[in-house]
C-alpha angles and dihedrals in degrees: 000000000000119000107174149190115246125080118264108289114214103167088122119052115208090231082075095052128098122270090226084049093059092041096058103030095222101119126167107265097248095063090055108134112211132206134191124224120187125191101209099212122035090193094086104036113159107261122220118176117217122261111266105283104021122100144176125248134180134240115292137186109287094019096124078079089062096032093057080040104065097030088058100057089036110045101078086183117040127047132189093070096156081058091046093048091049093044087050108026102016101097095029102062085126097070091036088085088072106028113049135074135199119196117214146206121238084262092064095249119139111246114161128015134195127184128227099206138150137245144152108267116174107354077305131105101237144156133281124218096202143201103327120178130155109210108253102255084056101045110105103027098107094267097104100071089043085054095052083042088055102045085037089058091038088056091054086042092067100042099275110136095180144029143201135182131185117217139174126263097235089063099076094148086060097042085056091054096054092044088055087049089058095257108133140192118287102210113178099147149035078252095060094046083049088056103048093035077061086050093054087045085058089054100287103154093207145117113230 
């Protein structure tokens, strides 16, 4: 559950990739194809309550600690997080405070995150919704679609009235999340056609 930040990479057409890569879905992290999905109101956003015990918090001082330390256990495919959160958080702690979630256990530790950020999609200023994992002991157990329902409400919350992530096509569990949540494939190019229809080859049920 990975939305990110850059724009899809296709430098490497899936045509060019090993069968056994695409078999196992372990590539090298340079070959990851991205897509971009976009949900085009925010108004009427699916909503999912939280499991009994569990709750939402928001960022607090000392959280990039908790934040490298569930994308690590949780991201199968991209390494360096303490790099990514201070490329893409790191100058903006200020507005952290607001925008991003972390999702905890009964117990009060933090186990998943999202983040509910900003960005130009489209020629548009819209919402973002950012870097989202669940740590691996807590992944389906029914917290993922009330997390996308939080970051997704905090979003709105703030003025956003659409959103849009980018994620990555081994990640078809995740895909299938967003596309639950209302988010759906942004398609502009033939390239973008080449990346999703990747994604279907890795176990998308889906028509592009």
């Amino acid at each position: 559950m990975h939305p990110r930040t850059h724009p899809p990479n296709h430098a490497n057409s899936p045509e060019l990739r090993s069968p056994s890569e695409l078999e196992s879905g372990l590539v090298p992290e340079a070959n990851l194809l991205q897509v971009r999905m976009v949900r085009g109101s925010l108004a009427d956003a699916p909503q999912f309550p939280l499991p009994m015990g569990f709750a939402i918090r928001r960022y607090q001082q000392g959280d990039a600690e908790t934040w490298v330390r569930i994308e690590q256990a949780a991201d199968r495919y991209l390494t360096g997080h303490r790099e990514i959160y201070e490329r893409d958080f790191g100058r903006h702690e200020t507005l952290l405070g607001a925008r991003q979630l972390f999702l905890c256990d009964p117990g009060g530790e933090a186990i998943g995150t999202a983040t509910a950020w900003f960005g130009a999609y489209g020629g548009q200023a819209s919402g973002r919704v950012h870097w989202m994992a669940i740590v691996p002991e807590w992944q389906g157990k029914g917290l993922a679609k009330p997390l996308v329902t939080a970051v997704c409400n905090r979003l709105r919350d703030l003025g956003h009235t659409r959103a849009y992530l980018v994620t990555e096509t081994v990640r078809v569990p995740a895909i299938n999340l967003y596309l639950k949540s209302g988010f759906v494939p942004d398609i502009r190019s033939e390239l973008d056609r080449a990346a999703w229809q990747d994604a279907q080859r890795r176990g998308l049920k889906i028509d592009v």
